[in-house]
BAGU-905645 format. One line per field, with one value per residue (C-alpha): residue number from 1; chain; y negated, x negated, z negated. Coordinates in nm, 2 decimals, padded with zeros to 4 digits. Each point is the difference from the previous one (the first is absolute). Layout:
BEGIN
pos: c(NUM/...)
unit: c(A/...)
y: c(Y/...)
x: c(X/...)
z: c(Z/...)
This chain:
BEGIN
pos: c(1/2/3/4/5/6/7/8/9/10/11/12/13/14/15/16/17/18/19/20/21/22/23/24/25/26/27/28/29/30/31/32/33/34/35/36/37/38/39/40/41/42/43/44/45/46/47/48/49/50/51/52/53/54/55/56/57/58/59/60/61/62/63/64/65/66/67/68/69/70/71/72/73/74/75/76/77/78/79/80/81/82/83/84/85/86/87/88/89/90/91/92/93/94/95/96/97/98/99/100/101/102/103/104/105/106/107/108/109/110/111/112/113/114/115/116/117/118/119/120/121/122/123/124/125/126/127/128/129/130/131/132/133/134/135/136/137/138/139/140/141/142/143/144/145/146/147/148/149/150/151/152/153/154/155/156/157/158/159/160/161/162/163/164/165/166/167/168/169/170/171/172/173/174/175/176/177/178/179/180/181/182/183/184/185/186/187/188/189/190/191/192/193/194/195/196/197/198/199/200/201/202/203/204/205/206/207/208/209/210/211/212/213/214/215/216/217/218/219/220/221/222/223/224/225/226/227/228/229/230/231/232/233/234/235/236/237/238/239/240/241/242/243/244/245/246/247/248/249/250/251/252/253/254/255/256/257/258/259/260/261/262/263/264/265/266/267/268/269/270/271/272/273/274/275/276/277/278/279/280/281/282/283/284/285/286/287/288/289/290/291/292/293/294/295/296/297/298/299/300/301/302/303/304/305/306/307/308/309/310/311/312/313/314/315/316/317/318/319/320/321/322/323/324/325/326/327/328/329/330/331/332/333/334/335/336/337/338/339/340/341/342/343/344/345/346/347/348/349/350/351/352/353/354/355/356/357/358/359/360/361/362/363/364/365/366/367/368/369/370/371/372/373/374/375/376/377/378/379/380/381/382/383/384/385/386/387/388/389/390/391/392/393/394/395/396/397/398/399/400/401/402/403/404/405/406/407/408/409/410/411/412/413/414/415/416/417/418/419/420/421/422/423/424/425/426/427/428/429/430/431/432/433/434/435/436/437/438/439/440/441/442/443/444/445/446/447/448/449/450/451/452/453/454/455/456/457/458/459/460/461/462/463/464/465/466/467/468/469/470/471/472/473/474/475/476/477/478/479/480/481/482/483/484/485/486/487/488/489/490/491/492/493/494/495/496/497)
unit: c(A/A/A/A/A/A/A/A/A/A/A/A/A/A/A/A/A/A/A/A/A/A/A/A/A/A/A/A/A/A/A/A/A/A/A/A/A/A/A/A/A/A/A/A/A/A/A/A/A/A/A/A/A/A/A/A/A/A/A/A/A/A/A/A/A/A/A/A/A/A/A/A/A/A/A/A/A/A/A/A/A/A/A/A/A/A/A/A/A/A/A/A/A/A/A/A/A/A/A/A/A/A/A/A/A/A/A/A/A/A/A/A/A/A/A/A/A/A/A/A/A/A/A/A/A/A/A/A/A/A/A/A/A/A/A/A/A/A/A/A/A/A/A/A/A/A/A/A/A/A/A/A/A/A/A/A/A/A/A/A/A/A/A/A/A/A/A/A/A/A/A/A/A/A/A/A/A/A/A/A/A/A/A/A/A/A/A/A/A/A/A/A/A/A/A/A/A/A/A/A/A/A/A/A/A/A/A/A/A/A/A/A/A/A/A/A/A/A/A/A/A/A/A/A/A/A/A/A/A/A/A/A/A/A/A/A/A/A/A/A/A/A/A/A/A/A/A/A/A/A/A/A/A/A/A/A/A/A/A/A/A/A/A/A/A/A/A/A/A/A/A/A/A/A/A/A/A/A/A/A/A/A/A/A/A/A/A/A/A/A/A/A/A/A/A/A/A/A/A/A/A/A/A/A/A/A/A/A/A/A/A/A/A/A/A/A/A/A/A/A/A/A/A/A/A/A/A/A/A/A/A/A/A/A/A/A/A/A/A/A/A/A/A/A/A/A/A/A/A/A/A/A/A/A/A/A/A/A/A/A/A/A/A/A/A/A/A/A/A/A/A/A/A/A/A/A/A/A/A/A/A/A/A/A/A/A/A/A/A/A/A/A/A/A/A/A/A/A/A/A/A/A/A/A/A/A/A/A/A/A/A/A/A/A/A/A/A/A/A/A/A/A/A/A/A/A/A/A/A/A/A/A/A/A/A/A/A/A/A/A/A/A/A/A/A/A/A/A/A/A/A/A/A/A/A/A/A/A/A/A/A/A/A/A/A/A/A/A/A/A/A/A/A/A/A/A/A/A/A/A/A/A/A/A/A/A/A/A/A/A/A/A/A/A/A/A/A)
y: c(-09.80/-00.30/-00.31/-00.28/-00.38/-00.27/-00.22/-00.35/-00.21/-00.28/-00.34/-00.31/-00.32/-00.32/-00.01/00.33/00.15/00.35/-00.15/-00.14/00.34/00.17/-00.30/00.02/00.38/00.20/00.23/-00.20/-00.07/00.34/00.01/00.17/00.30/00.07/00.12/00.31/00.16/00.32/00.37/-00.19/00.30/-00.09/-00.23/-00.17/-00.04/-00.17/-00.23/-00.12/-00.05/-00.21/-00.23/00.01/00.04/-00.29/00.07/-00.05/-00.24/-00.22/00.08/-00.10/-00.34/-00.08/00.05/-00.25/-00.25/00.05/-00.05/-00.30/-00.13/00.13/-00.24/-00.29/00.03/00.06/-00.27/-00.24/00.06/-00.13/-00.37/-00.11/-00.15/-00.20/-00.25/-00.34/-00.26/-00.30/-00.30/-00.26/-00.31/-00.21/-00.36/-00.24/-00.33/-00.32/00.33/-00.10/00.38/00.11/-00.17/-00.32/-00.08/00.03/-00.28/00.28/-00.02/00.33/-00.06/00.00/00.26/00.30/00.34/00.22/00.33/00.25/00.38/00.15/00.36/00.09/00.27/00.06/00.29/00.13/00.00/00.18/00.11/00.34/-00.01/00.07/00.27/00.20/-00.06/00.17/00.27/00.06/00.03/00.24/00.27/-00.07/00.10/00.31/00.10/-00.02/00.24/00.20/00.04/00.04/00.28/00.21/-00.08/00.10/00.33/00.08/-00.04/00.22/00.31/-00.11/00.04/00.34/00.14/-00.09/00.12/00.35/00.06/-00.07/00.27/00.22/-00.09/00.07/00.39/00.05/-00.05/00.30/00.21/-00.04/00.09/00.28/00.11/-00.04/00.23/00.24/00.03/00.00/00.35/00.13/-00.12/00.23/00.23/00.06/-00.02/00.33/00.18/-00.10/00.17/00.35/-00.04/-00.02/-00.32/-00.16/-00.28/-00.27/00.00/-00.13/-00.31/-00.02/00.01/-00.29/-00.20/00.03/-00.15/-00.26/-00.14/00.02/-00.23/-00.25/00.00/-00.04/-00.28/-00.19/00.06/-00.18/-00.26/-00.10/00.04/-00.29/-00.21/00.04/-00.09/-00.33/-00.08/00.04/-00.25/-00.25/00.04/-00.07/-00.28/00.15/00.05/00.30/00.14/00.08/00.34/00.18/00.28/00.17/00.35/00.32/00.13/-00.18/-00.11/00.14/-00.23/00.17/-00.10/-00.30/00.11/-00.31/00.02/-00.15/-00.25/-00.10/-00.10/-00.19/-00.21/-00.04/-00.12/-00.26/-00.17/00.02/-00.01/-00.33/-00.04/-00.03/-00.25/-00.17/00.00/-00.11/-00.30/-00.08/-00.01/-00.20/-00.25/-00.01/-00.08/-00.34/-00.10/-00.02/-00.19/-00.23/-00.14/-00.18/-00.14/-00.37/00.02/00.00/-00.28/-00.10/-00.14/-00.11/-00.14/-00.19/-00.15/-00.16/-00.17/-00.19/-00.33/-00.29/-00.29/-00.22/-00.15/-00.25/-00.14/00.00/-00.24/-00.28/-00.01/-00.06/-00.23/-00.16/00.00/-00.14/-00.28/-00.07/00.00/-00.25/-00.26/00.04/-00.11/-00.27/-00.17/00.08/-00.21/-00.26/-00.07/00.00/-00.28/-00.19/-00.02/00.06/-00.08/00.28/00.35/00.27/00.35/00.19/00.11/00.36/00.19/00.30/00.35/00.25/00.24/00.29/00.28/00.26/00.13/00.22/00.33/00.05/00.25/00.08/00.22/00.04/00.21/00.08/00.21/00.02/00.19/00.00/00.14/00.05/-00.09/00.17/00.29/00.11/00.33/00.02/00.12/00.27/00.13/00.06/00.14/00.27/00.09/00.04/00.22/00.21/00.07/00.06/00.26/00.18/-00.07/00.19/00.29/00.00/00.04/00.29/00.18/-00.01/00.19/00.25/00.05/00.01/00.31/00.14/-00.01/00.20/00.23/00.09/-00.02/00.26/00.22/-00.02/00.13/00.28/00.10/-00.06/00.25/00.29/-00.05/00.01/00.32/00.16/-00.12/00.16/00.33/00.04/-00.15/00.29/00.25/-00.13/-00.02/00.41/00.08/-00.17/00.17/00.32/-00.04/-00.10/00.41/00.17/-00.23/00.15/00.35/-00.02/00.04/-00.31/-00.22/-00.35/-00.17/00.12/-00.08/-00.37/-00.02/00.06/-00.17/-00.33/00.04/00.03/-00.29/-00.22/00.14/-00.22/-00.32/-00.01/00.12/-00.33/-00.19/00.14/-00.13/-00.39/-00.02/00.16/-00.27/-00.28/00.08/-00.06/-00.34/-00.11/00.08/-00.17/-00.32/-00.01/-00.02/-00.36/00.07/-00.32/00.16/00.17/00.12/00.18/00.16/00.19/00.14/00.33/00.14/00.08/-00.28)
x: c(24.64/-00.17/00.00/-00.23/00.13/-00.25/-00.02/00.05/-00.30/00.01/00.00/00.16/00.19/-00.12/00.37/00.08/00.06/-00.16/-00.31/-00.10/00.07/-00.24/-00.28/00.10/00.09/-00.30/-00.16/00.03/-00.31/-00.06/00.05/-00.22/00.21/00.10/-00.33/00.05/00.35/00.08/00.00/-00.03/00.13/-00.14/00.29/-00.03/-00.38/00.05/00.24/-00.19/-00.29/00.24/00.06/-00.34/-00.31/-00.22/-00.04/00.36/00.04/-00.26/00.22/00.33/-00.18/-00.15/00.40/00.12/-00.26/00.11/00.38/-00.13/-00.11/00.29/00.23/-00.20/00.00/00.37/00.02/-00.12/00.29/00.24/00.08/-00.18/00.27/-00.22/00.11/-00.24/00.00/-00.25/-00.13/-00.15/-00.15/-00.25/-00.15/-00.23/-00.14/-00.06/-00.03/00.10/00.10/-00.07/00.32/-00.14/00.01/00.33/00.08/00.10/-00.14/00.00/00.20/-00.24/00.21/00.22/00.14/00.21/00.21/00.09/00.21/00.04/00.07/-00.25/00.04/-00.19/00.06/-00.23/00.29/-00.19/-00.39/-00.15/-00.28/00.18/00.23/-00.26/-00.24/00.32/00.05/-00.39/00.00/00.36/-00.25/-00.28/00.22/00.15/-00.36/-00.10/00.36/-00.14/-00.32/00.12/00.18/-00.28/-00.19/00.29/-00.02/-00.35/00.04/00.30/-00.25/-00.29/00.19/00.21/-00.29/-00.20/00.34/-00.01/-00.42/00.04/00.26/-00.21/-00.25/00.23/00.10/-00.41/-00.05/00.26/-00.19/-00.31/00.18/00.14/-00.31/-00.21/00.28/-00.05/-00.38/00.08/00.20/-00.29/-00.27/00.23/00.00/-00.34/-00.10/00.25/-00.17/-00.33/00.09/00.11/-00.28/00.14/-00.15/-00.38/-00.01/-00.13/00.38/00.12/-00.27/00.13/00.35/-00.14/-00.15/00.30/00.23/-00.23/00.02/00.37/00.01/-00.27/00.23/00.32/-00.19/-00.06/00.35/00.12/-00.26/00.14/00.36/-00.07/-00.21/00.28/00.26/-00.14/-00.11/00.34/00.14/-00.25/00.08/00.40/-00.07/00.03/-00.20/-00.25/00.23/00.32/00.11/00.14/00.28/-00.15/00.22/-00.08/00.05/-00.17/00.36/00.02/00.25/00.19/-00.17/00.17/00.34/-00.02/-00.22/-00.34/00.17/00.28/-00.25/-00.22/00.29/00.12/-00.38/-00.04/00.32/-00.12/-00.36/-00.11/-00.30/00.19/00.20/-00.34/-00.15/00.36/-00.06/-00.33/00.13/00.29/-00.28/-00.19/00.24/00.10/-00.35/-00.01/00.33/-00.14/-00.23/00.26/00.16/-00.18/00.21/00.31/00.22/00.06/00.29/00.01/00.27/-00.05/00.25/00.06/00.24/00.03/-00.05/-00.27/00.02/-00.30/00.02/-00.21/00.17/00.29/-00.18/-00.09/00.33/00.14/-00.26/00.10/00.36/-00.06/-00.21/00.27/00.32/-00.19/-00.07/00.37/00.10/-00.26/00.14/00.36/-00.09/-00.19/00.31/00.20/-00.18/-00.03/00.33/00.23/00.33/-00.04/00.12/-00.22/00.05/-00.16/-00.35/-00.02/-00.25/-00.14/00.06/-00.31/-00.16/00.15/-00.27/00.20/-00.09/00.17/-00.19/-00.17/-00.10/-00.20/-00.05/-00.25/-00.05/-00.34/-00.04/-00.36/-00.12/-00.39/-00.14/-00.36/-00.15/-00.36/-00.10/-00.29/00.05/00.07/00.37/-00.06/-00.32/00.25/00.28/-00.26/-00.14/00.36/00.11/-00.31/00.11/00.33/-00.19/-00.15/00.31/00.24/-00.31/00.01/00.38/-00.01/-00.27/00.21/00.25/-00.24/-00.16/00.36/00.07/-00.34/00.01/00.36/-00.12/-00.29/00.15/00.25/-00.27/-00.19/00.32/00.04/-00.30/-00.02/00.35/-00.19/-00.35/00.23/00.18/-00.34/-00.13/00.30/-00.03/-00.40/00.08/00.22/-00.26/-00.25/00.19/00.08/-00.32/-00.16/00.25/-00.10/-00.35/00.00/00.22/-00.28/-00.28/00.15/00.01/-00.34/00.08/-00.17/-00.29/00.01/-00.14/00.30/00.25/-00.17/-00.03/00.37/00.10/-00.18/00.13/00.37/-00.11/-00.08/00.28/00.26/-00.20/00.07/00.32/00.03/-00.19/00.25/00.29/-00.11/-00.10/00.35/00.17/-00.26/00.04/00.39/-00.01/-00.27/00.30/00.27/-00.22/-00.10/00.37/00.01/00.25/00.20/-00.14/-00.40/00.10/00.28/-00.23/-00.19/00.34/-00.12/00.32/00.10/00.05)
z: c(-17.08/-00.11/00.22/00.01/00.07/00.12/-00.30/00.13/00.06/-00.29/00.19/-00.19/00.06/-00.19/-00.19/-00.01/-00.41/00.15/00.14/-00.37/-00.18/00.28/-00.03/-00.41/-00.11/00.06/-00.27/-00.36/-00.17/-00.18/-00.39/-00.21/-00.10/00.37/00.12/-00.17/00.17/-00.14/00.22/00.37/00.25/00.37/00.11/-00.35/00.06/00.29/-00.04/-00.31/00.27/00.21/-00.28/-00.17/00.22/00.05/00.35/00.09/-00.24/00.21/00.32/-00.17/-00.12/00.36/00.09/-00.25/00.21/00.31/-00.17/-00.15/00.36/00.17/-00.21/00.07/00.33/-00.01/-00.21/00.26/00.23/-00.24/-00.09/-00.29/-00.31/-00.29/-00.20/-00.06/-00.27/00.02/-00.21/00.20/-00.20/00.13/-00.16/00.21/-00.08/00.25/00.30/00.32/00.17/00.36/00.07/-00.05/00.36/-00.02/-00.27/-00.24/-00.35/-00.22/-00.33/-00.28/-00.18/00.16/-00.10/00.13/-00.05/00.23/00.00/00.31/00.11/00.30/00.29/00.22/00.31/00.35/00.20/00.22/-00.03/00.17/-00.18/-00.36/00.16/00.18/-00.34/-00.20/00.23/-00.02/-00.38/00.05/00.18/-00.24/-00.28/00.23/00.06/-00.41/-00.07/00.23/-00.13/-00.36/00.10/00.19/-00.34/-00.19/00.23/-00.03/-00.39/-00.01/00.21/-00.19/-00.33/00.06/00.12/-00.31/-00.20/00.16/00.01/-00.39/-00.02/00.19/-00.30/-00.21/00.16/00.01/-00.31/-00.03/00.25/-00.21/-00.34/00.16/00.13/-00.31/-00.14/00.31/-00.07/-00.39/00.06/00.21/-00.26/-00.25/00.26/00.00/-00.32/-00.05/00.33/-00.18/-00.34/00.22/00.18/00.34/00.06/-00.08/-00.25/00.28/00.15/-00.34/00.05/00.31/-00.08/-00.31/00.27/00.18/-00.27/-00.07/00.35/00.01/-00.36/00.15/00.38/-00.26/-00.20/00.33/00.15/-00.33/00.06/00.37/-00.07/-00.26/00.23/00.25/-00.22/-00.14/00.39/00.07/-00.27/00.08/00.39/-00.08/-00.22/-00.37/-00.24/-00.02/-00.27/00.23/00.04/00.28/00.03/00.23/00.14/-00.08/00.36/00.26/00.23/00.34/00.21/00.29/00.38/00.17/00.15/00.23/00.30/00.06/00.27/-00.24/-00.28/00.25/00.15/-00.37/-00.09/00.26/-00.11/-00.38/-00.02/-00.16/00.25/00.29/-00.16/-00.09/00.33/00.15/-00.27/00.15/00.36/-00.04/-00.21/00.27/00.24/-00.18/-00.06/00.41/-00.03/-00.27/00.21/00.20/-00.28/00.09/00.33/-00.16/-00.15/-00.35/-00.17/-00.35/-00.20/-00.32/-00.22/-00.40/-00.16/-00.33/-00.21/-00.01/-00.22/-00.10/-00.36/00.07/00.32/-00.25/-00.25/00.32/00.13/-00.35/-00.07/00.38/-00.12/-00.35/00.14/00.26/-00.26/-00.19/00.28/00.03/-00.33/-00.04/00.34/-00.11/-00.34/00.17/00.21/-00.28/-00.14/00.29/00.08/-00.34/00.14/00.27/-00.08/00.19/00.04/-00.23/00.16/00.17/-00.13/00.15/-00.19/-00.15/00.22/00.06/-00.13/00.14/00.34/00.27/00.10/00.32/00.25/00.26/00.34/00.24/00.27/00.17/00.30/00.10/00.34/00.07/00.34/-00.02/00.39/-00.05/-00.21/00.12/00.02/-00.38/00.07/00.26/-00.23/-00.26/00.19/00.12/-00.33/-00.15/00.28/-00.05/-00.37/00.12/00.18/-00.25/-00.23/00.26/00.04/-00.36/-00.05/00.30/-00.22/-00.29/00.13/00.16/-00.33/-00.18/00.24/-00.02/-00.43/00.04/00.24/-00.23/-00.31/00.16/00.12/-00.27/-00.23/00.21/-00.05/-00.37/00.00/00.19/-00.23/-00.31/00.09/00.11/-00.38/-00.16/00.21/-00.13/-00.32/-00.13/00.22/-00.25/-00.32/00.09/00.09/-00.31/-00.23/00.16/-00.06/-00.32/-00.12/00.24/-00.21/-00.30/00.15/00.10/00.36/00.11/-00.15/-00.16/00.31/00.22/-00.27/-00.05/00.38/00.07/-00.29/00.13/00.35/-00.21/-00.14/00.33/00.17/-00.32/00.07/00.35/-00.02/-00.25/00.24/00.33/-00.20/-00.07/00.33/00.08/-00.22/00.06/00.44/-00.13/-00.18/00.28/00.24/-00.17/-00.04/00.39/00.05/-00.13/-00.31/-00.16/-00.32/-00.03/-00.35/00.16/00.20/-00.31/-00.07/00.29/00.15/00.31/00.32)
């Protein structure tokens, strides 16, 4: 028995390795020799679709978007870690400054350096969080989304797969009936030359082959057009083949029962999960709307060196200029007074260009209560509940139409099983009868219309038994894929559930 697992819906966290292989890893840009695979067999053809049609590949890009957003928004929650270096220099002439007032003067020449390591973190905001958690369902709802594409293309693409094989068996019916109406035109021709027959049933019999070549030329004609239609669909190049079966397959009936597959369904089906998505969304937009009424902390930090060269350059200039008004009055004492032994004069040492590193934190809490409103508040609260309305109808439909799809798909493969058994049963009733008309033809027992006429309703009765066994094996895939399988290529391999 084959078993279906819910595939988990592909949701990310801003440092999470996984999340960047999902945004990252879709479908490589296609090189020139791989849009012609060799002999694609139904499961084959459809996972090349996966990974190749434009359609999905425009899903899985609107996915790496909402990944993109989801990280920034997650992004936002954490503390921010930058590192800073600054050059300040500034040079002024005779300019006073705003601190004027003040008595201080702006020196004429200043620089300065700086290399600090900076942090910043929102303690706590409710408007990031609920903005994260919004893009989390957003990115839920785009998985989901992708995956009912990736379902539809799976059907769309195995039903393609087996309509071109049913081509392909018509354009054996046709060669095997031109062969049929070949024998009978030989046929008549020797009744003709006995004399059992009149030479306008050979024309007739002519006439007869030449509409079987021109249905055989056309039946060539479509199984082309459906073949290149199919590449193109998939992603490949017109000139991609297909290894299609001989014998239509004919999957066993579900052993599982109808309820079984529709509780199974409502777990896995990626539109439920969608429209679960959308709910929960909605539900923090209303919650978002309160995010003014709530605190906010944020904590900010650095730490690391500051020197100013040019502060250096002053002081050492202020030093310089005192040291030498030192020695000058230590030599002009000296002179005055040459029998007295002073000290020798203390002078003060260079500046010290070194400087010890710094840091810094601040906390600011902030809490703002708006009085008046004006209704703006209450006007918004009632048009997010209304969407959380239609979101919660929404998701309640989902499921309905989840069970509704599996209870059709069901029915409809039950009935595909009693159609193809009725085709099979008149199939081989025509094939017999045709054979048997075609030795009384020869024995003169019955004329050319009859033969042609039962021959044609042989005929009609092998291109609906074809027909009764795609829709067999088409009603099967269909039934597979409204299960919600982890894998829709899987889903082209028919067996039974």
């Amino acid at each position: 028995m084959v078993r279906f697992s819910r595939r988990p819906v592909a949701y990310a966290s801003a440092f999470s390795a996984g999340l960047l292989s999902f945004a990252l890893g879709f479908a490589p840009a296609l090189a020139e020799n791989d849009r012609a695979p060799q002999q694609l067999d139904a499961a084959a053809a459809v996972r090349y679709a996966l990974g190749h049609a434009p359609v999905l590949l425009a899903r899985e890009a609107d996915i790496a978007n909402a990944v993109s957003t989801l990280v920034q928004r997650r992004a936002a929650e954490y503390p921010s870690i930058a590192g800073q270096l600054q050059n300040e220099i500034a040079k002024s002439s005779n300019l006073s400054g705003s601190f004027a007032q003040f008595g201080i003067t702006p020196v004429s020449n200043f620089s300065q350096n700086t290399a600090q390591v900076l942090s910043q973190y929102n303690l706590y905001n409710g408007a990031a969080q609920l903005a994260a958690e919004q893009a989390k369902r957003m990115v839920q709802y785009s998985s989901g989304e992708l995956q009912v594409q990736q379902e539809a293309t799976a059907l769309g693409v195995s039903s393609d797969f087996y309509n071109l094989a049913a081509l392909r068996r018509a354009v054996d019916l046709d060669e095997n009936d031109l062969a049929y109406q070949q024998q009978l035109l030989d046929a008549a021709r020797a009744q003709e030359r006995v004399g059992r027959i009149a030479g306008v049933d050979v024309l007739r019999a002519q006439v007869a082959v030449s509409r079987s070549e021109a249905t055989l030329v056309q039946a060539r004609a479509d199984e082309a057009n459906a073949r290149e239609a199919l590449a193109v669909e998939i992603g490949a190049s017109p000139d991609a083949t297909f290894a299609l079966p001989a014998d239509l397959p004919e999957p066993a009936l579900p052993r599982a029962s109808t309820a079984a597959l529709t509780a199974l369904a409502k777990v896995n089906r990626p539109e439920v999960a969608a429209a679960q998505a959308t709910l929960q969304a909605a539900r923090l937009g209303d919650a978002a709307i309160d995010t003014d009424l709530r605190p906010t902390v944020q904590l900010s930090g650095a730490f690391g060196s500051q020197v100013s060269p040019t502060t250096f350059v002053l002081e050492q200039q202020e030093i310089d200029a005192s040291n030498a008004a030192t020695i000058a009055n230590y030599n002009l004492e000296r002179q005055l007074f040459p029998g007295v032994s002073f000290p020798s004069p203390l002078l003060t040492p260079p500046v010290q260009r070194g400087r010890p590193g710094f840091w810094q934190l601040g906390i600011t809490s902030t809490f703002t209560v708006p009085f008046v409103d004006y209704g703006s508040r209450a006007a918004n609260h009632h048009a997010e509940r209304a969407q959380i309305a239609s979101a919660a109808a929404a998701y309640q439909s989902a499921i309905d139409a989840v069970e509704r799809d599996v209870r059709a798909a069901a029915r409809n493969l039950q009935a595909a099983f009693d159609k193809l058994a009725l085709a099979k049963a008149a199939a081989q009733l025509a094939r017999e009868s045709a054979r048997i008309a075609q030795l009384q033809y020869k024995n003169g027992l019955i004329s050319f219309t009859d033969v042609t006429q039962t021959e044609q309703t042989a005929l009609s009765a092998e291109n609906d038994l074809v027909a009764a066994r795609v829709a067999y094996v088409v009603s099967d895939i269909k039934l597979r894929l409204s299960l919600g399988p982890a894998d829709p290529a899987g889903a082209a391999n028919v067996g039974s559930l």
